[in-house]
C-alpha positions in Angstrom: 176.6 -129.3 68.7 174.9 -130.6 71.7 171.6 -132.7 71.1 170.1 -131.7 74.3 170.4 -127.5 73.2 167.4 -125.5 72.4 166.5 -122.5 70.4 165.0 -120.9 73.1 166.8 -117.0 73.7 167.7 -116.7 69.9 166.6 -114.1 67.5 164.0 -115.3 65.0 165.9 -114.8 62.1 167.0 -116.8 58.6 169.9 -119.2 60.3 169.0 -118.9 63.6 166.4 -121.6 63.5 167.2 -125.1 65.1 164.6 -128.1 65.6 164.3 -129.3 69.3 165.6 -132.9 68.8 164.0 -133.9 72.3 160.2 -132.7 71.0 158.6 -136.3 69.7 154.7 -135.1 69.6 154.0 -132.9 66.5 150.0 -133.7 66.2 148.1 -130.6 65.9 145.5 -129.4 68.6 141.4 -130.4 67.6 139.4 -127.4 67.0 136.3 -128.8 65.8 133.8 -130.5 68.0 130.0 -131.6 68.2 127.5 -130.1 70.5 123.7 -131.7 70.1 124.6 -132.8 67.0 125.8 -130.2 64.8 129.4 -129.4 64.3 131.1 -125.9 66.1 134.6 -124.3 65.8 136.4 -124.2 68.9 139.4 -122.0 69.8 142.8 -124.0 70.4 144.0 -124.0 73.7 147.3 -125.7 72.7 150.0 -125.7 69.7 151.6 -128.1 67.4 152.6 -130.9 69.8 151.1 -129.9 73.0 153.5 -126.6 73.3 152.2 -124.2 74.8 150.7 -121.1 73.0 151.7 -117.7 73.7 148.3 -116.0 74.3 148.1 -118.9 77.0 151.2 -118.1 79.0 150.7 -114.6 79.1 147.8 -115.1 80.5 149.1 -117.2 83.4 151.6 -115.0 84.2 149.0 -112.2 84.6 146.9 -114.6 86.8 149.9 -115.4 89.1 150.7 -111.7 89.5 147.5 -110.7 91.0 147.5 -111.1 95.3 145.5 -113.9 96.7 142.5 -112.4 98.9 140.8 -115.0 101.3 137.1 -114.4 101.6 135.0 -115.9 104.3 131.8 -116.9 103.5 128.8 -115.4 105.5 125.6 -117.4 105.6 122.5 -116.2 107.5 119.9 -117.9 109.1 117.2 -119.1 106.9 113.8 -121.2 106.9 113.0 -122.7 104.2 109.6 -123.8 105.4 108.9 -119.9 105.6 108.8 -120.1 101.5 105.5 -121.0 100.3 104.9 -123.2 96.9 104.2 -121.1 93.9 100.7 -122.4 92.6 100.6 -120.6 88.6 96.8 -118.7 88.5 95.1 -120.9 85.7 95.7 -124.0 88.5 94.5 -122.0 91.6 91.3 -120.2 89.6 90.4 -123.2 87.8 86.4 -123.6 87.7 86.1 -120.8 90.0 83.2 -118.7 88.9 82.2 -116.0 89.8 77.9 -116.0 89.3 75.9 -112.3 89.0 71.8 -112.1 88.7 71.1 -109.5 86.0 68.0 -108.5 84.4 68.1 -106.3 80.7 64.1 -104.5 79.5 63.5 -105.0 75.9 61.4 -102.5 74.3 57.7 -103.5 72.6 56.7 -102.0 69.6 53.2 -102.0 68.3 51.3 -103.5 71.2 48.7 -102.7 72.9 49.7 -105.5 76.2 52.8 -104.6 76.8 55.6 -101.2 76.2 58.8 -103.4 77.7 59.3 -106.6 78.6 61.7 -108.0 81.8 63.8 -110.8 81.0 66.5 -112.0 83.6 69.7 -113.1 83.3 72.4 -115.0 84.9 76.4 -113.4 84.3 79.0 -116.2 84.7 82.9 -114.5 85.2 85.2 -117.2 85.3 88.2 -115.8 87.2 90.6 -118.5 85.2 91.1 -116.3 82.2 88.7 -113.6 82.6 85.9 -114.4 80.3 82.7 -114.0 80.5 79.2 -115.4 79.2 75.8 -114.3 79.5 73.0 -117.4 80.2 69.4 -116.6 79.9 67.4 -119.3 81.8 64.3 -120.8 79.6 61.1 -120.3 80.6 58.7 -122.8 80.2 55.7 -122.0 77.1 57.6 -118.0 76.7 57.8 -117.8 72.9 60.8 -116.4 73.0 64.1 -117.7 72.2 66.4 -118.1 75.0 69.5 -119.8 76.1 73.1 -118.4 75.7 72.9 -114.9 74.6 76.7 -114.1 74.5 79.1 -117.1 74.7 82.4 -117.3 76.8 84.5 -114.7 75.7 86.1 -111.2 77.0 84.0 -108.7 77.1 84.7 -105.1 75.5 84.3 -102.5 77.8 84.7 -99.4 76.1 85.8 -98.1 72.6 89.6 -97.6 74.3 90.2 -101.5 74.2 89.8 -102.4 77.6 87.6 -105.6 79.0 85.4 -106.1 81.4 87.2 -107.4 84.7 85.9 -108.8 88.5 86.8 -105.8 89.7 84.5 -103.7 87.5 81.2 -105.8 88.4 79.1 -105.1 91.6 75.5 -105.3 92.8 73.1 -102.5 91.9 75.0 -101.8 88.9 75.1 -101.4 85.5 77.3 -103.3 82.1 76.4 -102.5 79.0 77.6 -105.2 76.8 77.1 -105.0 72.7 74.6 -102.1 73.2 72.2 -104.2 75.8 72.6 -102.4 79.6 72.2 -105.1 82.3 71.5 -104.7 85.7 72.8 -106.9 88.5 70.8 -107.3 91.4 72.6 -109.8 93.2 75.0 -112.9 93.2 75.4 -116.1 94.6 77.3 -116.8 98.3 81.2 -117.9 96.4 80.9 -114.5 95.0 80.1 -112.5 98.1 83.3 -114.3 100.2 85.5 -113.8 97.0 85.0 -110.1 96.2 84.8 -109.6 100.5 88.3 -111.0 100.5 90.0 -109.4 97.5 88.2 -106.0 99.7 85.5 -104.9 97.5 82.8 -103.8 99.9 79.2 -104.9 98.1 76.6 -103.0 97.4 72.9 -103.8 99.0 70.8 -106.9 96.6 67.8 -105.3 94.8 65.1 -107.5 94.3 64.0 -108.7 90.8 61.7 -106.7 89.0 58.7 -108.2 87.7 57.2 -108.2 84.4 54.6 -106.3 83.6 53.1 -108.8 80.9 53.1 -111.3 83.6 51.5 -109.2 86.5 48.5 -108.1 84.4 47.8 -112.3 83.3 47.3 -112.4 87.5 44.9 -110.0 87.9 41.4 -111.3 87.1 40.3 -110.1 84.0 37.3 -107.2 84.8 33.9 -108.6 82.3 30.5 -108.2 83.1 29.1 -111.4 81.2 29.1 -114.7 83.0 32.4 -115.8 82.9 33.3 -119.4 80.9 33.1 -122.2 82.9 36.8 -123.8 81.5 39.9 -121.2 81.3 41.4 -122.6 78.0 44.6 -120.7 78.9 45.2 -121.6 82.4 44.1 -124.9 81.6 46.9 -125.4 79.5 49.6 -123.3 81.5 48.6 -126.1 84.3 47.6 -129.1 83.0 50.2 -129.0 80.5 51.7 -133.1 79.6 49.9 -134.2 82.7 48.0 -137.2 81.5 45.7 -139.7 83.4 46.5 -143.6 82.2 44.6 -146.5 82.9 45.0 -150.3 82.0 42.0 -151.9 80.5 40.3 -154.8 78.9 38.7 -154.1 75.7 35.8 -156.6 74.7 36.3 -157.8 70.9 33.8 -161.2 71.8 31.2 -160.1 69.6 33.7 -159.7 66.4 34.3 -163.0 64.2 37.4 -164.2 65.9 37.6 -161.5 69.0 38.6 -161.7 72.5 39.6 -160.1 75.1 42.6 -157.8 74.9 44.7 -155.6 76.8 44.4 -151.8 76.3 45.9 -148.6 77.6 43.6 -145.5 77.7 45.1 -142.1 77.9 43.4 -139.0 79.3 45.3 -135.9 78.7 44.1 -133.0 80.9 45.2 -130.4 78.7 42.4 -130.3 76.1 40.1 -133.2 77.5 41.1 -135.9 74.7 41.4 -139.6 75.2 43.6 -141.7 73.4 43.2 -145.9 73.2 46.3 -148.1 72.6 46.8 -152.0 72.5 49.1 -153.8 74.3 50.9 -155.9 72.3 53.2 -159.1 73.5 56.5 -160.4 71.9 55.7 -162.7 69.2 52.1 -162.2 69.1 51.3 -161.9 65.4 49.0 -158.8 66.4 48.3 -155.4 63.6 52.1 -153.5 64.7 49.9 -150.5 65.0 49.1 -150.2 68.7 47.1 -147.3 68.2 43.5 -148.6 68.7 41.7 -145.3 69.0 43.2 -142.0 67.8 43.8 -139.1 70.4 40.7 -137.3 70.3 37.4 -135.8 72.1 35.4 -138.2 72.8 31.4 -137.7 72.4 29.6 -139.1 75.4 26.0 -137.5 74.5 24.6 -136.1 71.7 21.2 -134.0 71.4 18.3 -134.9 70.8 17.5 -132.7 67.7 20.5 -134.2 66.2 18.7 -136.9 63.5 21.0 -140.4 62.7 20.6 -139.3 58.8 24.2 -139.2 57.7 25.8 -136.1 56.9 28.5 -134.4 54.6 30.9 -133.7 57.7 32.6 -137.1 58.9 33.7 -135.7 62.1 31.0 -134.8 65.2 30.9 -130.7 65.5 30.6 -129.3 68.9 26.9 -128.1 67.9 25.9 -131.7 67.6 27.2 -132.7 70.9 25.6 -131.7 74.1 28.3 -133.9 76.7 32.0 -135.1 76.6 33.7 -137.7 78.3 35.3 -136.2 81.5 37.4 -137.5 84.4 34.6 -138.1 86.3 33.0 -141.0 83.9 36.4 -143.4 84.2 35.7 -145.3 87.3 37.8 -148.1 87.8 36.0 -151.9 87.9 33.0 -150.3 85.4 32.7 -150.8 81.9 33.0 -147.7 79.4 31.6 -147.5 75.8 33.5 -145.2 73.8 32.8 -145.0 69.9 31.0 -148.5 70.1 33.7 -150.1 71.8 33.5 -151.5 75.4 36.2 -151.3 77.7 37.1 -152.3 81.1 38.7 -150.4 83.5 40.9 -152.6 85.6 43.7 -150.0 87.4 45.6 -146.8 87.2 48.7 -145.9 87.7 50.0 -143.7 91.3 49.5 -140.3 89.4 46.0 -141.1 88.4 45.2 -142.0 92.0 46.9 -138.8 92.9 44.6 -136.8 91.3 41.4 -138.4 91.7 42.1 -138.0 95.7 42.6 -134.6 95.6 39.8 -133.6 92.7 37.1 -136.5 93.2 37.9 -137.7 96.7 34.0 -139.1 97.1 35.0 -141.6 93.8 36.8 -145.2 94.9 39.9 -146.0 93.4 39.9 -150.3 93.6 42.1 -152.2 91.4 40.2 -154.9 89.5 42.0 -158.8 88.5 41.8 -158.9 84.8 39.7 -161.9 83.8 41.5 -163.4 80.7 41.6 -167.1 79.9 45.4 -166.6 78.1 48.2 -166.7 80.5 50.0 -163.5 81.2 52.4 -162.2 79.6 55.1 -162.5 82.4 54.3 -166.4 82.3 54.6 -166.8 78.4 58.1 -165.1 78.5 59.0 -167.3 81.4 58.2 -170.4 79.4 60.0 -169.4 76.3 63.3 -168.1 77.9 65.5 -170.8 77.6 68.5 -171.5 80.2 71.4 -169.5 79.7 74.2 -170.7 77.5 77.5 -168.9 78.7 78.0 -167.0 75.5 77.5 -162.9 75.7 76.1 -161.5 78.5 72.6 -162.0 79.8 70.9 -158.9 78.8 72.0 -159.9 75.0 71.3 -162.9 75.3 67.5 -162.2 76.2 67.0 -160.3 73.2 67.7 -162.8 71.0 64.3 -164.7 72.9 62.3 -161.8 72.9 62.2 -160.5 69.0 63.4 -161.9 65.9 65.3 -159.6 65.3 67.6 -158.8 68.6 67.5 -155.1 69.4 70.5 -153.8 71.6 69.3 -153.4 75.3 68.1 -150.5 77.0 70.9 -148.2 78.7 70.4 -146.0 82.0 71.2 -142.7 80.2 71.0 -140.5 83.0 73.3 -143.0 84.7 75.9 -142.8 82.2 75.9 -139.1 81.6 76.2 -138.3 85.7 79.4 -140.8 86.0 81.3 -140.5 82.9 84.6 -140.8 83.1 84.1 -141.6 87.3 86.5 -145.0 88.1 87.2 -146.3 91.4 90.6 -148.3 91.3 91.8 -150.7 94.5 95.2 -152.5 94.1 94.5 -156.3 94.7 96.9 -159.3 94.9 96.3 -162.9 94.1 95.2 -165.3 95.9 97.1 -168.7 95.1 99.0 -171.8 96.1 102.0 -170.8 93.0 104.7 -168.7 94.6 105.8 -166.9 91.6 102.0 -165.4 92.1 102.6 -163.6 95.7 104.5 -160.8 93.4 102.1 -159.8 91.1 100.4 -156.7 91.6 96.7 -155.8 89.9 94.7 -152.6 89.4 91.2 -153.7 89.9 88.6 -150.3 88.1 85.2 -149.8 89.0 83.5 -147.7 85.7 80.3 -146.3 87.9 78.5 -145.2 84.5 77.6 -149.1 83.3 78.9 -151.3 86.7 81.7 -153.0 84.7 85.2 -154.3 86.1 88.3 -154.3 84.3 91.5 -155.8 85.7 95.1 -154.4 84.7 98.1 -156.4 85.6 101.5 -154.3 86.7 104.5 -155.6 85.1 107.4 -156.8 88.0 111.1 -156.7 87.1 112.2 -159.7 86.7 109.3 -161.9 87.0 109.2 -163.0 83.9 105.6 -162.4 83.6 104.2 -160.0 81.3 101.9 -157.4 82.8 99.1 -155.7 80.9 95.3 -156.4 80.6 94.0 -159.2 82.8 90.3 -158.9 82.6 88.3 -157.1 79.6 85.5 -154.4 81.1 82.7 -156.8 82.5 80.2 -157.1 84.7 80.9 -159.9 87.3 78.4 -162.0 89.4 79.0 -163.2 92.7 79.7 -166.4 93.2 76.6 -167.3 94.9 74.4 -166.1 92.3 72.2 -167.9 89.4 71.9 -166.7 86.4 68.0 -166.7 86.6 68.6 -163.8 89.6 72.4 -162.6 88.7 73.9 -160.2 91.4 76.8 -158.4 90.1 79.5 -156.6 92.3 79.4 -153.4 93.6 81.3 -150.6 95.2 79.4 -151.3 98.6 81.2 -155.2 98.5 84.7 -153.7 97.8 86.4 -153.2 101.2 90.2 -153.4 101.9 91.0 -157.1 102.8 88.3 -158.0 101.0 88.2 -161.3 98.8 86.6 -161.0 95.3 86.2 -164.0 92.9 86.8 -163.1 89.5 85.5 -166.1 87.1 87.4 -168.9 89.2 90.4 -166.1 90.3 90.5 -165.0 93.8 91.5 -161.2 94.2 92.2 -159.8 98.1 92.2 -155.9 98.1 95.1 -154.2 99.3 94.7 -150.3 98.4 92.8 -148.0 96.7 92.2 -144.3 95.6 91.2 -141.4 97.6 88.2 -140.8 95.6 87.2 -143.8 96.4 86.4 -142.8 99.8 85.2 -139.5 98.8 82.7 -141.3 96.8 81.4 -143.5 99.1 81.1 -141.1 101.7 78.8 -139.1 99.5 76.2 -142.1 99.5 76.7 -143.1 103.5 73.7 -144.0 103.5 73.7 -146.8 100.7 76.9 -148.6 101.7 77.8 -151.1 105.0 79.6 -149.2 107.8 82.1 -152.1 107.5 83.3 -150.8 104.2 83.6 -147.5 105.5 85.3 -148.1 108.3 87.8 -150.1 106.4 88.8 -147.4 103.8 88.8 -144.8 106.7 91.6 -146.8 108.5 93.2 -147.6 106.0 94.0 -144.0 105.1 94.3 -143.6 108.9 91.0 -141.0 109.4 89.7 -143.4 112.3 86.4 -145.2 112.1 84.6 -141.4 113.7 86.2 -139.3 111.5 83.8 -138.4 108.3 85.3 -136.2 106.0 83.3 -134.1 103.7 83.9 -134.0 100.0 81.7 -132.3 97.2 82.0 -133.1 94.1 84.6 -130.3 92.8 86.6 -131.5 95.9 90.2 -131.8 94.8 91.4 -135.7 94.8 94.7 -136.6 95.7 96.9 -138.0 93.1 96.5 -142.1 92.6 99.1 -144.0 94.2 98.1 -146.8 92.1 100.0 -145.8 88.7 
């Protein structure tokens, strides 16, 4: 028998059998495997040895059978800059709202003023994810409780499950919302181009109905007495937290151990009272009280049937007094007795001159030089300031001088509310004689809502320096400062090329964000042309060229991550 024969041809049966003496590879095929971790079965593609399975060849002998066709590949002409970028909705409606006037009556029951009462409203739709609120803006002394009547949210529009949408609201119509119908009368100039270009034709703006309430307080009232010389009411609708202040001396000689002391009197148009208060100075050892002289009417004459004899009743009526102090009897440089006291009147601030010039132009408004043998207060806080030590900053370190007990110092809350969250970032390099330092890169932030700096350093690869925080958020003087008169940096003094001296460290700008441009664009007027003019040509606008950016103008991604 020859070593070199195979079984191949013979029948399958018991005998006919013989082993393939050339065949040295008997592993069997894998058919497990992993796919993202977890094991899976997989079909064998090969026998016992890398033979050959049968399912396999028939297959391949199927495949060669079938003719070769040759295709030819057609491709047409096509632009791709034809094919616009797909923007999803909720990016291109974001804080697009759309704003309607409405106005809703409420019914009066049992009164004899009014039957219905018109309050106004103002619909906000934002287009983002169609929803809805309802504002009612406050008036001023209503009585009525007002605000957000419905909060963001769809809107139901019938009983069918449907929801109120843009294209169902138009001028001189009507939504009934939770039972109340409002009316719109008209909306605001974004809501006019929007629904012009989507194709909805508006309707013609009504104008605002008034209230009836309101237009029966403007007619004079009809009375055939002598009407009262003082209108309580409008008196208070006018002269409401409108108050007349003027700094004073008060005259405490004739007391044991009294002086002369500085005193605030308050006038407060709205009911004619007058209010006394001391001015106290740090340190002073004076009553804490301030209030000298409780807000009240003060009695400037009484009549004469009135007797001295004391009486049960503490407090003056208004049958025992015949004249109050008025406006009129605070003339600045005179002295005033009030309840047995005797004041100075030494100046006024601008709203009390304000008034007196258009009320009592005749009366002469002259500032008066307090008199007082103690020094003021500006120099006794001058004298016991001490020089600055280096530790904290210098607004906490003045408390600690100016109470015992050190009181955090006062904040610009406005200030911080209207930029929060607003950072202007430039990209600065280091200035230095080391050469390992030309390579490192630093993110220089502006915070706008408290005028602090922070400093970020940019790791390099292979500089075997590690980046991270530089500089904690501070405020940094200029170099040519004192502490006495610090000036700290500010966005006007950051130009590109420009050189800023960080606590001994020399920082030349090299970049910076596009808002920071839009920002300082939006307060020209406040910052050096030099500045501008750098940023502009640096983004290459040209030194003419003024871009205008609002504040919900979209910023371009910073460059500086």
């Amino acid at each position: 028998m020859s070593w070199n024969w195979n079984s191949h041809g013979l029948p399958f049966l018991p005998g006919y059998s013989f082993q393939d003496v050339t065949k040295t590879a008997f592993h069997r095929p894998q058919t497990l495997g992993y796919k993202n971790g977890y094991a899976l079965p997989c079909r064998p593609t090969i026998g016992i040895g890398q033979s050959p399975l049968l399912s396999a060849q028939l297959i391949l002998q199927e495949l060669n059978q079938l003719p070769l066709q040759e295709h030819e590949a057609s491709y047409d002409a096509y632009d791709i800059s034809q094919c616009e970028d797909f923007i999803p909705a909720h990016v291109a409606l974001d804080k697009k709202v759309l704003r309607f006037y409405a106005y809703f009556t409420e019914d009066i029951l049992y009164s004899p003023e009014e039957h219905y009462r018109v309050r106004s409203v103002v619909i906000y739709y934002f287009l983002e994810d169609d929803t809805m609120c309802i504002i009612e803006p406050a008036v001023e002394n209503s009585g009525i409780p007002q605000g957000k009547r419905i909060k963001r949210q769809r809107l139901p529009k019938n009983e069918f499950g449907e929801y109120y949408t843009w294209t169902d609201l138009n001028v001189a119509t009507d939504m009934e919302v939770y039972g109340v119908k409002y009316h719109i009368v008209d909306c605001d100039a974004f809501t006019k181009e929007f629904l012009a270009s989507e194709g909805i034709i508006l309707n013609v703006p009504e104008p605002m109905p008034s209230d009836p309430y309101i237009t029966d307080r403007t007619k004079p009232v009809p009375s055939f007495t002598t009407p009262s010389e003082y209108d309580r009411v409008n008196q208070f609708l006018t002269m409401d937290r409108k108050v007349l202040r003027f700094s004073g001396l008060w005259d405490d000689s004739e007391s044991l151990f009294g002086d002369t002391r500085p005193v605030t009197i308050h006038y407060y148009l709205v009911d004619d009272t007058v209010e006394v208060r001391e001015v106290h100075e740090p340190n002073s050892g004076r009553d804490p009280f301030p209030i000298l002289m409780r807000r009240q009417r003060l009695p400037k004459k009484s009549k004469a049937h009135i007797s001295n004899f004391p009486t049960c009743v503490l407090e003056v009526s208004k049958d025992e007094v015949e004249e109050y102090y008025s406006p009129q009897d605070f003339q600045l440089g005179q002295k005033i007795s009030m309840l047995g006291r005797h004041f100075l009147l030494c100046d006024c601030d601008d709203f009390t001159k304000q008034y007196y010039q258009r009320h009592y132009p005749d009366m002469e408004l002259r500032p008066v030089e307090p008199t007082r043998q103690e020094p003021q207060p500006a120099d006794k806080k001058k004298l016991q300031v001490p020089p600055y030590n280096g530790f904290g900053t210098l607004e906490d370190s003045l408390q600690n001088c100016l109470s015992l007990v050190p009181t955090p110092p006062k904040k610009n809350v406005i200030k911080q509310l209207e930029n929060d969250n607003k950072i202007l970032r430039y990209r600065a390099k280091l200035e230095s004689q080391i050469e390992a330092d030309e390579d490192r890169t630093f993110v220089l932030s502006y915070y706008l809502a408290n005028d602090m700096i922070s400093i970020y350093e940019k790791s390099s690869r292979n500089s075997g320096i590690i980046g991270g925080k530089f500089l904690e958020k501070t405020r940094i003087p200029k170099p040519d400062s004192s502490t006495e008169s610090p000036q700290f940096y500010s966005p006007t003094d950051f130009a590109i090329g420009a050189t800023v001296e960080v606590f001994g460290h020399r920082f030349v700008l090299t970049d910076a964000d596009r808002y920071v441009l839009t920002y300082l664009e939006s307060i020209q007027s406040q910052v050096p042309t030099e500045t501008l003019d750098s940023l502009r040509r640096w983004f290459g606008l040209g030194t003419d060229t003024t871009e205008k950016h609002g504040e919900d103008a979209v910023v371009e991604p910073s460059s500086l991550n």
